[in-house]
Structures are given as C-alpha cells and as structure tokens.
N, C-alpha and C positions, 0 to 999 in steps of 0.2 A: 816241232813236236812239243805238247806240253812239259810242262815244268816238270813232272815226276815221272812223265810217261815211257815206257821201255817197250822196247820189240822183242817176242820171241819165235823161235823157229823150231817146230816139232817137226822133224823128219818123219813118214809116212811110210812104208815099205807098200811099194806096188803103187803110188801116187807119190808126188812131188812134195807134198806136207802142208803145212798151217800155221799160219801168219798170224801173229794176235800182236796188238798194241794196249797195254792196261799196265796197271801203277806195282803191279805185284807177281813176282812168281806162280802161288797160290791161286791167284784169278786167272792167269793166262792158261792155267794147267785146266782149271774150272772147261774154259770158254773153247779149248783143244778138244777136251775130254767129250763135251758134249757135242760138239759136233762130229768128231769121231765114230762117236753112237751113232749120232744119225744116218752117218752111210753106211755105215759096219768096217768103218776102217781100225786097226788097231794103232796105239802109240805106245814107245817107252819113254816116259819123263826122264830117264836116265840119259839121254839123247839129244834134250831140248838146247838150243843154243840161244843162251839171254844175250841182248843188248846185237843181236844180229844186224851185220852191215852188208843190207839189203843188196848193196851191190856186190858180195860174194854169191848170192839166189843167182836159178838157173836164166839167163840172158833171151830164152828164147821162150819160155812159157809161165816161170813165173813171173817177171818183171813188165811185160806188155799187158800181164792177165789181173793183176793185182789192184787191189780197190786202194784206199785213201790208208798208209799206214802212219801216219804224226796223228789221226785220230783215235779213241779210243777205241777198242772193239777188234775183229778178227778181218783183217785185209787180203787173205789168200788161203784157201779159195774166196772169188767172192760170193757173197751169199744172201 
C-alpha cells in the first residue's frame, strides 16, 4: 500500500458496505458518500472503521469480490 494510504470500511445496512483506499478520512467519506447516492444506499460516518484489516471482511463475498485495495480509490463494491 502507498506511503500514506489508509483503508476504510463503511458498514451498509442491507449490503455488505464499502471499501475505499485514500490518504484522508474526509476523502474516503467523499468517495463512500457518493457512491452511496448512486444506489440509494444510506451510511453512517459514525460507523466507518479506519485503517480496516481486510482480513476481519466477510470471507465469502467481500474478500473474493473485491477490486485492488493498496490502490487508491474504492475497492468494494467493485465498480
């Protein structure tokens, strides 16, 4: 993973949640938020789990289904 970069985990109620990889709290809540919207799912930032160890995620549908997370950007869903 880059030098600054951090995982988060927004819990989803009624979906599994979303994956983001970015240098900032602020961004990761950005890159949640908006895709959120896009399907009409709701989040609570109060929820979000910084610095998330991937291998705690669900072993049967998030971890096989997941895009590139040491990259920048949103890794689950992929999209």
């Amino acid at each position: 993973m880059g030098v600054n970069l951090r995982r988060f985990w927004f819990p989803v109620p009624g979906h599994l949640g979303i994956g983001v990889t970015v240098y900032t709290p602020e961004e990761a809540l950005r890159l949640a938020r908006e895709l959120a919207e896009r399907y009409g799912w709701q989040i609570d930032a109060t929820q979000v789990v910084e610095d998330v160890d991937i291998r705690q995620l669900d072993q049967k549908h998030v971890i096989p289904n997941m895009g590139a997370c040491s990259v920048r950007g949103i890794w689950f869903p992929r999209v």
